[in-house]
C-alpha positions as CSV (number, residue, x, y, z in Angstrom):
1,X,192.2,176.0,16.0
2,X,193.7,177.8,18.7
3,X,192.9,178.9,22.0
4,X,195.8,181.5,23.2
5,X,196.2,181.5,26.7
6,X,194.4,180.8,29.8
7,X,194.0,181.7,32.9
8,X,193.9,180.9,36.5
9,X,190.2,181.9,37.8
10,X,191.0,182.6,42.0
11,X,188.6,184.4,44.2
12,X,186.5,185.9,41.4
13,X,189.5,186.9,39.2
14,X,191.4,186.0,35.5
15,X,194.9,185.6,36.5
16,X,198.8,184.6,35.7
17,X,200.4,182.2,38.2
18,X,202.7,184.0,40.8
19,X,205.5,182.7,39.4
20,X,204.5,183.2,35.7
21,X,204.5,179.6,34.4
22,X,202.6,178.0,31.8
23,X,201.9,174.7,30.3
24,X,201.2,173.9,27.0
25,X,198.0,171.9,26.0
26,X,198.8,169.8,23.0
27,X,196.2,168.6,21.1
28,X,196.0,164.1,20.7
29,X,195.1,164.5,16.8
30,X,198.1,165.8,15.3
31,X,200.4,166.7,18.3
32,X,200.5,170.2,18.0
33,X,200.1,173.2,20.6
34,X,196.5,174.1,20.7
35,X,196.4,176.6,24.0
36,X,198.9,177.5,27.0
37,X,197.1,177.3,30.6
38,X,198.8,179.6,33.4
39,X,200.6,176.6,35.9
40,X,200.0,177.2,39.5
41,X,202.0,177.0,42.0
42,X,202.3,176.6,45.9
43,X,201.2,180.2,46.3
44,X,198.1,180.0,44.0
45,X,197.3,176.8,45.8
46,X,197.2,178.5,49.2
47,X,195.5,182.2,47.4
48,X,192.8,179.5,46.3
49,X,192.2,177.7,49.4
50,X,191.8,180.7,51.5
51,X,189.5,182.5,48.9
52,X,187.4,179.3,48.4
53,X,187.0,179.4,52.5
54,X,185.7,182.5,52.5
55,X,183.5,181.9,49.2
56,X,181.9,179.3,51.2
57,X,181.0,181.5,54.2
58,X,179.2,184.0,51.8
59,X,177.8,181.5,49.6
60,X,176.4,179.3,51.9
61,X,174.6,182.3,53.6
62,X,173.1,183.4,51.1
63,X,169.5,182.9,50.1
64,X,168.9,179.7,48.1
65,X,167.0,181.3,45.5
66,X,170.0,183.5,44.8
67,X,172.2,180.7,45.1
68,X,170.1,178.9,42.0
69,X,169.6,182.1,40.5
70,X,173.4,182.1,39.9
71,X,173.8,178.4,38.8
72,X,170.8,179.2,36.1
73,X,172.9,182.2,34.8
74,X,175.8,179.7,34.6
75,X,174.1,177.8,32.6
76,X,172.8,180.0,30.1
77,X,176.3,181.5,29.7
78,X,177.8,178.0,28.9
79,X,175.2,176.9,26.4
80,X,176.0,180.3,24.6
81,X,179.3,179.6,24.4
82,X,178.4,176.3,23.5
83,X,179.9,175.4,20.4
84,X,183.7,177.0,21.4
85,X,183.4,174.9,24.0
86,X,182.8,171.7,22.3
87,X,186.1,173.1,19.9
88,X,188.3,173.1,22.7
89,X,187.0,169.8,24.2
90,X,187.5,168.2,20.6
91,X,191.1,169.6,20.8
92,X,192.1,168.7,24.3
93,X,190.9,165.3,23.7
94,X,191.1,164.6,20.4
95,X,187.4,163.5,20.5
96,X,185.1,163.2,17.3
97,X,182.7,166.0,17.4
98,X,179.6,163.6,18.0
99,X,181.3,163.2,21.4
100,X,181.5,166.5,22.8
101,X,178.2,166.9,23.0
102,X,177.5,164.5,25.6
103,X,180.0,166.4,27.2
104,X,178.3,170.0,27.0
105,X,175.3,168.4,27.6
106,X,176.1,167.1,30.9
107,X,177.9,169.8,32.6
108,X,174.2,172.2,31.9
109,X,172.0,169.2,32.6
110,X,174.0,168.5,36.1
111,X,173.5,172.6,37.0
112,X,169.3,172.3,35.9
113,X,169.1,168.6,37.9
114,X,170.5,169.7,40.9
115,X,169.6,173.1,41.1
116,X,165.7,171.0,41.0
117,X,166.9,168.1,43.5
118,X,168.1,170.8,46.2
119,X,164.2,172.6,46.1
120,X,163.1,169.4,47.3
121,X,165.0,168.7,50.3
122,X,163.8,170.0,53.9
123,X,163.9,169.2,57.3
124,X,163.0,165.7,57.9
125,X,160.5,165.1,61.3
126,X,161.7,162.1,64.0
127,X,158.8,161.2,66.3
128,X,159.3,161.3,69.9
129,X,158.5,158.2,71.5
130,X,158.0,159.7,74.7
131,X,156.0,162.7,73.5
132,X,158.1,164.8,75.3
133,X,160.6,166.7,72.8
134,X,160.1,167.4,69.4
135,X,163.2,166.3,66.5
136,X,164.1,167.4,63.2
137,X,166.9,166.8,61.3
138,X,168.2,169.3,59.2
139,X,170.7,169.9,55.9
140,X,173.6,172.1,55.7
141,X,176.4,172.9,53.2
142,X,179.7,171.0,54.2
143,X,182.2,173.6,53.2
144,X,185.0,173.9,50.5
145,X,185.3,170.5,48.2
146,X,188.2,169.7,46.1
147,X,187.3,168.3,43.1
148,X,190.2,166.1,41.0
149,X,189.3,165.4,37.8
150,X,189.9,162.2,35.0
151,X,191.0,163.6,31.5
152,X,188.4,161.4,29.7
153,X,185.8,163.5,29.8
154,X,186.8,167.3,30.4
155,X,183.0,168.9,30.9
156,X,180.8,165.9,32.3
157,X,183.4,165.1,34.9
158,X,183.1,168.7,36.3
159,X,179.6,168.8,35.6
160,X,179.2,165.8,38.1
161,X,180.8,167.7,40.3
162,X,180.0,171.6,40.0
163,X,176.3,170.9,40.2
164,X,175.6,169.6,43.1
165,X,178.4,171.2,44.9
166,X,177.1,174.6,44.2
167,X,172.9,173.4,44.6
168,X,174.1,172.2,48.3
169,X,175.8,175.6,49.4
170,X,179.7,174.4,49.0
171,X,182.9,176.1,47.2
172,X,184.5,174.2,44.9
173,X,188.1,174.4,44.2
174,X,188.6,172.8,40.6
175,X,191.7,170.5,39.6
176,X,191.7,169.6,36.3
177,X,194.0,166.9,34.5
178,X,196.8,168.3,33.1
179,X,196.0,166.1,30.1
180,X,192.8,168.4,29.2
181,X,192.5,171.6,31.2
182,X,191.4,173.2,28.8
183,X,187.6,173.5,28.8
184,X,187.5,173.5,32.4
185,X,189.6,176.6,32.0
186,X,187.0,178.4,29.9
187,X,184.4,177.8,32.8
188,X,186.8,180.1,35.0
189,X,186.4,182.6,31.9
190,X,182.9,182.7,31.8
191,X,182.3,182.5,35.8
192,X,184.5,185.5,35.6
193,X,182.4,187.1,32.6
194,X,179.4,186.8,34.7
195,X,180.7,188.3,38.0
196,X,180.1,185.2,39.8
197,X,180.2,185.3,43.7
198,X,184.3,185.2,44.2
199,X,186.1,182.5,45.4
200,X,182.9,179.9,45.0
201,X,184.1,178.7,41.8
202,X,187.6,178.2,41.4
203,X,189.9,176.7,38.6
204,X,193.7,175.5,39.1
205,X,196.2,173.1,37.2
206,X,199.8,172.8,38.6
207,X,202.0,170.0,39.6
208,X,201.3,167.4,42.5
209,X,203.9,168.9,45.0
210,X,202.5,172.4,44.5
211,X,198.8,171.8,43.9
212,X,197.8,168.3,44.5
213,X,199.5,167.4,47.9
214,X,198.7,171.1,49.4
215,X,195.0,170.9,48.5
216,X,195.0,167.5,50.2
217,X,196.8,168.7,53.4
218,X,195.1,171.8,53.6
219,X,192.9,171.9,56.9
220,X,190.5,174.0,54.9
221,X,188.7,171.4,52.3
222,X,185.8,169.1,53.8
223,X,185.4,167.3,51.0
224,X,188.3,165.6,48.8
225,X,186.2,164.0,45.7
226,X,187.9,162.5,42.5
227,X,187.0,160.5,39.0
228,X,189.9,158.2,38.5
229,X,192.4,155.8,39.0
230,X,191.9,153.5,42.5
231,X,195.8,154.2,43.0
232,X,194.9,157.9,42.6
233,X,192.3,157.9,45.2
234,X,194.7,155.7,47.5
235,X,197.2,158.5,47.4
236,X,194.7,161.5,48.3
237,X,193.2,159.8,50.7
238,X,196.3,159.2,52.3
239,X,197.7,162.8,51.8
240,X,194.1,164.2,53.0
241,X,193.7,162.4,56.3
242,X,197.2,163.6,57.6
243,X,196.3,166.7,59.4
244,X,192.1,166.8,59.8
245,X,189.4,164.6,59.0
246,X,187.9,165.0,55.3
247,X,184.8,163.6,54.1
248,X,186.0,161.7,50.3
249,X,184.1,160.5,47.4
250,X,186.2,158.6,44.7
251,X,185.0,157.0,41.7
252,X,187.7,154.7,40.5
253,X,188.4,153.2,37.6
254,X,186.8,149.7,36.6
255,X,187.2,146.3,35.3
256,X,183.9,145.4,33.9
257,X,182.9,142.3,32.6
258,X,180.4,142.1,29.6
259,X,178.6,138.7,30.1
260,X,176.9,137.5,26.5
261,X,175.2,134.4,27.2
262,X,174.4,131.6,24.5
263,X,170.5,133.2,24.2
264,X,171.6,136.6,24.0
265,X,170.5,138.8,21.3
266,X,174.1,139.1,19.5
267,X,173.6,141.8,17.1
268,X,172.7,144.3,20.5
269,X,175.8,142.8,22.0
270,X,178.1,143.1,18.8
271,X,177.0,146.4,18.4
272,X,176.8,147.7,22.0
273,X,180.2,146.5,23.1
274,X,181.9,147.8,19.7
275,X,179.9,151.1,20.4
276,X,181.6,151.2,24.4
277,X,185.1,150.0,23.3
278,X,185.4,152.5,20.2
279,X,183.5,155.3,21.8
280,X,186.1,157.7,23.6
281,X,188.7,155.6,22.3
282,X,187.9,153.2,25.2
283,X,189.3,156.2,27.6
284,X,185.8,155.3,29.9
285,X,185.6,153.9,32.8
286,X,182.7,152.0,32.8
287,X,183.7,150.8,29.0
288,X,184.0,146.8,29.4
289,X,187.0,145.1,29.3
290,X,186.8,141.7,29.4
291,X,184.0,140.0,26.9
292,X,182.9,136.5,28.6
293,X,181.3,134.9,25.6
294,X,179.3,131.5,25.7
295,X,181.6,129.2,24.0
296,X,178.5,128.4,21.7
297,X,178.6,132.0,20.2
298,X,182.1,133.1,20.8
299,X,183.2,132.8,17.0
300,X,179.8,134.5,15.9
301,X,180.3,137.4,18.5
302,X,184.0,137.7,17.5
303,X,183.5,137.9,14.1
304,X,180.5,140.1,14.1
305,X,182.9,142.7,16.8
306,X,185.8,141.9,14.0
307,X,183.8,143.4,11.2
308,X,182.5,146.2,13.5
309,X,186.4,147.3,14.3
310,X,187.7,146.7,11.1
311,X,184.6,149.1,9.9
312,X,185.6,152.4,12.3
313,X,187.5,155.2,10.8
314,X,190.2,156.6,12.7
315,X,191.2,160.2,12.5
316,X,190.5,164.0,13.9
317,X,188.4,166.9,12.9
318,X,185.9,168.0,11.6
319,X,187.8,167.3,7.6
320,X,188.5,163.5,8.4
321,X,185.0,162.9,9.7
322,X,186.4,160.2,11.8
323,X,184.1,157.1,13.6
324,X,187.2,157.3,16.1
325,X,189.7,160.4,17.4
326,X,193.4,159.3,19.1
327,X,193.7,158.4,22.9
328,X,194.8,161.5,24.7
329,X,198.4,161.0,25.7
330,X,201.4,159.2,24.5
331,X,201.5,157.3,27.7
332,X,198.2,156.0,27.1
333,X,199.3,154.5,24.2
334,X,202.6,153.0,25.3
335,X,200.3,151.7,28.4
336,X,197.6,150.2,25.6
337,X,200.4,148.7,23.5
338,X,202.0,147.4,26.3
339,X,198.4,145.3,27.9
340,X,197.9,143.7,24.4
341,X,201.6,142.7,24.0
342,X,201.4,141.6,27.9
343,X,198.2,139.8,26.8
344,X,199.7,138.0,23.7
345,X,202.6,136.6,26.0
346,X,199.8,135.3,28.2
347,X,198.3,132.9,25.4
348,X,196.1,135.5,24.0
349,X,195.9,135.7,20.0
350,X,195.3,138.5,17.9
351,X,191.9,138.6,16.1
352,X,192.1,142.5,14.8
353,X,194.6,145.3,15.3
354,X,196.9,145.4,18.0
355,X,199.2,148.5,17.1
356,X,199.8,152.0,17.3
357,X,199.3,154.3,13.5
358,X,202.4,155.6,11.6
359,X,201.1,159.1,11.8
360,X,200.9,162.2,14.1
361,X,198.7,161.6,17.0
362,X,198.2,159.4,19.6
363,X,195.6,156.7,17.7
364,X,195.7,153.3,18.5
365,X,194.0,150.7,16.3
366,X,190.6,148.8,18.1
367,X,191.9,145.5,19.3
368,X,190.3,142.1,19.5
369,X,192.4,139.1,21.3
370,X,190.7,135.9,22.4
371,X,192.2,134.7,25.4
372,X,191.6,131.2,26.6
373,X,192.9,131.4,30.1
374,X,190.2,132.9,32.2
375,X,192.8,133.2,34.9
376,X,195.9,135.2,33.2
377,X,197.0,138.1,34.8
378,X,196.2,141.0,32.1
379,X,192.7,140.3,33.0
380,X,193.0,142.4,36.0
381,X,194.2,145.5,34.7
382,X,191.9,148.1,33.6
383,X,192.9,148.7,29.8
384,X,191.0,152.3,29.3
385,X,191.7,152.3,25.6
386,X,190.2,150.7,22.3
387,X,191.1,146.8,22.8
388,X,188.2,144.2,23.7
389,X,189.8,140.5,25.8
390,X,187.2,138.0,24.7
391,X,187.0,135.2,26.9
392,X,185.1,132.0,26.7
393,X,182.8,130.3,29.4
394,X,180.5,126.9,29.5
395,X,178.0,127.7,32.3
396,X,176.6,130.3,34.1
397,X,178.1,129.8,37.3
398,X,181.6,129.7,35.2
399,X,181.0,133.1,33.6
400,X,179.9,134.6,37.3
401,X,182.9,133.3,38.7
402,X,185.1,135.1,36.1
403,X,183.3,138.2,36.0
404,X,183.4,138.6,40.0
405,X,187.4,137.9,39.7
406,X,188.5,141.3,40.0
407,X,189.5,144.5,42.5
408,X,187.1,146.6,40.5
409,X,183.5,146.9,41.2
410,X,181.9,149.6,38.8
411,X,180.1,148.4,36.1
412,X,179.0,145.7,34.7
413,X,176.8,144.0,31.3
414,X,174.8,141.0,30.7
415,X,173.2,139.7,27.7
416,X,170.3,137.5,27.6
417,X,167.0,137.2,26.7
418,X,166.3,134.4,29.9
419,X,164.6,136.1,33.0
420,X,166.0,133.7,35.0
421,X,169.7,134.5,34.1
422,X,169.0,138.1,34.2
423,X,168.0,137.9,37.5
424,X,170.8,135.2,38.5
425,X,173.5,138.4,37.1
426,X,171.4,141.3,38.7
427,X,171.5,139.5,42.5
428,X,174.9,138.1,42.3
429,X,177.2,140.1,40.2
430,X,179.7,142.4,42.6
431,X,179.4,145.9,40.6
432,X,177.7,149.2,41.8
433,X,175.7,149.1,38.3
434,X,174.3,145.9,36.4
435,X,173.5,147.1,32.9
436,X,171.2,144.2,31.2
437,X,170.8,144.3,27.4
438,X,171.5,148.0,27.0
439,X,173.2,150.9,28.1
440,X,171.8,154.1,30.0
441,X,173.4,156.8,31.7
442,X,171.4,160.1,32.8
443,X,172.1,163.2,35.5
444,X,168.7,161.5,37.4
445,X,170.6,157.7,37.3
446,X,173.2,157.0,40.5
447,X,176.5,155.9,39.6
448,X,178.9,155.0,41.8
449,X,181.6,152.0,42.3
450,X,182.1,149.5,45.3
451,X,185.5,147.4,46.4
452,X,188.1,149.1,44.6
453,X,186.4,151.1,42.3
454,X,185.1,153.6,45.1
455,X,182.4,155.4,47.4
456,X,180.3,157.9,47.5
457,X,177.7,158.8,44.4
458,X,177.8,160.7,41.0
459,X,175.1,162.2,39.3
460,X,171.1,161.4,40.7
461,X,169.6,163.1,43.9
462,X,172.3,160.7,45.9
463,X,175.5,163.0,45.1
464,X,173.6,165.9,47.0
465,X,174.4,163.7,50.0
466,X,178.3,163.9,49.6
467,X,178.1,167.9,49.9
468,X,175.5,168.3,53.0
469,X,175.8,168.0,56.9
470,X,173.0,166.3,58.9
471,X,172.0,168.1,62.0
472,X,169.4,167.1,64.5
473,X,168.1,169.8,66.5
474,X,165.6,168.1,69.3
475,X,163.9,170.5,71.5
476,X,161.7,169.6,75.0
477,X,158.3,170.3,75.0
478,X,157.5,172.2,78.1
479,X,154.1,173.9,79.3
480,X,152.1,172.9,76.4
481,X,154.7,174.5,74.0
């Protein structure tokens, strides 16, 4: 399928980059060109910032009925084009159809939720000790965010953003990976098909030098927010806080642990952490990546996620029916390749896979290793791809000690059927979330990281808080009044 090319979307408008270049999206499955986006450059960049200044002042004034009445005709134009959008996430990404719905799905469920959450927020009343002046505090839209944007998930991750950016009154200038514009792309076509209020909504792709590092420097943004790497976050932050003070919300990547203790139910385990290491490809952040197995069921749990892996089907589209589509980039898999072959130097051995398929596309085979050494080195990188570290421990002190070993702090996953261990994990394990025999993620749920895997919240009514000012306004009471 092809896509032809895309567009800029700046201040209301469809348009070429000033200078005229393109970039070509490639699709993971089979490597071919699959769309061209318009490339932006320094003056798009600084077109977009000063349009997304002055969509904020006419946005934010603007009742918040209309204001909702606008995301709700967002909404109903994305879920009509529903279908070509899930094509062109499936060819950006390389994902198995099944995938792109979750996809779809969030980016409409995140403009509904929020466009609820915001109805419910009003001034909040502060008692005055003294009786003698009257307090209220009161919510405002920040301004214009800047939104940078993982590859993993094209939709959900702008979803996360666009929704309660646009409920709280804000602008939002959208950056896209270069590694799948191109859904976020259509989103400029079809805020442009709608006549949405200009420069509220904007959509840009170009290099770091002419997009990334203006945006950041720009005195204009209030808000610099991000889903990705912790060494991506490092570098906006530092590029962002060199001319004005920004308000930044970063959800890093992870390095989560997936505890299965010796009374867990196993075929939940097996089954769950095949389903988080396959699904995507691995490419999520929160997907575990190192398995801490009870030395009494290690060989049970390996073989049972050995027979799981050895079962998926890799492949793209709609023809191959794959269980599994390709990781997006190349690099992804030369960076995949190279943690299993750092791991296998590190004492790790091979249970399943460990290479890259003699065909077109980026596909990478799921990957068991056991590893022995609780303490190598490959343990604290994030893998983000289809390869599971298993790991034994004896106690549960031993397997909390391992799991906490580790810069990242976003998710985490315990298996056990003992309420005592569950709540030994929940109190003591050093992760923003603490998933316990299951998985759930919803618009209404917060997620968010802590120690090097972020601040600030996605998705529930918590993200509001990112895009609003708190004002009191305290006024004396004089003359009975």
């Amino acid at each position: 399928m092809k896509f032809g090319h895309k567009q800029l979307y700046i201040d209301g408008k469809l348009c070429d980059a000033a200078d005229g270049k393109t970039f070509d999206v490639i699709c993971p499955g089979d490597e071919s060109i699959v769309a061209t986006i318009a490339w932006a450059g320094r003056a798009d960049t600084e077109r977009a910032l000063v349009s997304a200044q002055k969509g904020f002042e006419n946005w934010s004034a603007l009742p918040q009925a209309t204001r909702l009445e606008w995301m709700d005709k967002l909404r109903t134009k994305i879920l009509e084009r529903r279908d070509h959008l899930r094509h062109a996430i499936s060819h950006e990404m390389g994902k198995v159809w099944a995938g792109t719905d979750e996809d779809l799905t969030s980016i409409t469920d995140s403009l509904k939720y929020y466009a609820d959450e915001i109805r419910k927020r009003g001034d909040v009343e502060i008692e005055d000790r003294e009786g003698t002046h009257k307090h209220r505090i009161v919510s405002q839209p920040l301004g214009v965010a800047v939104a940078f944007l993982a590859y993993n998930f094209p939709l959900l991750n702008l979803g996360f953003k666009l929704g309660p950016a646009l409920a709280a009154g804000c602008s939002i200038i959208i950056k896209p990976s270069e590694f799948s514009p191109l859904s976020a792309y259509i989103i400029g076509e079809l805020c442009h098909e709608i006549g949405f209020p200009a420069g509220v909504v904007t959509v840009l792709c170009g290099d770091v030098q002419e997009v990334g590092i203006p945006l950041c420097e720009s005195k204009i943004p209030r808000l610099i927010t991000m889903i990705g790497s912790t060494e991506t976050a490092q570098a906006l932050i530092r590029q962002s806080s060199a001319t004005s003070l920004k308000r930044f919300s970063m959800e890093c990547g992870g390095n989560a642990p997936f505890v299965v203790l010796e009374d867990a139910d196993l075929e939940a385990a097996i089954s769950l952490g095949a389903g988080l290491k396959t699904g995507n490809s691995g490419q999520i952040c929160v997907a575990p990546n190192r398995f801490l197995v009870h030395e009494s069921v290690i060989d049970e749990f390996t073989e049972g996620m050995r027979q799981k892996f050895a079962a998926t089907k890799l492949g793209f589209g709609e023809a191959e029916q794959p269980d599994m589509g390709p990781l997006t980039n190349r690099g992804s898999v030369d960076k995949v390749n190279g943690i299993v072959q750092q791991a296998r130097a590190q004492g790790a051995k091979l249970v399943f896979g460990g290479k890259a398929l003699d065909r077109a596309g980026y596909y990478y085979e799921p990957t068991i290793l056991r590893l022995d050494d609780a303490h190598a080195p490959v343990l604290q990188r994030e893998i983000f791809g289809p390869v599971a570290i298993i790991v034994p421990f004896a106690t549960r002190g031993e397997a909390l000690a391992i799991a906490n070993d580790t810069d990242g702090g976003l998710a985490s996953y315990v298996f056990t059927t003992n309420p005592d261990a569950m709540a030994f994990f929940a109190d003591k394990l050093e992760f923003g979330e603490v998933q316990i025999n299951g998985v759930k993620y919803d618009i209404y749920l917060p997620h968010g990281g802590i120690k090097n895997s972020g601040f600030g919240v996605d998705c529930s009514e918590l993200a509001l808080d990112d895009y609003l000012i708190r004002k009191r306004v305290s006024r004396a009471i004089s003359q009975g009044v």
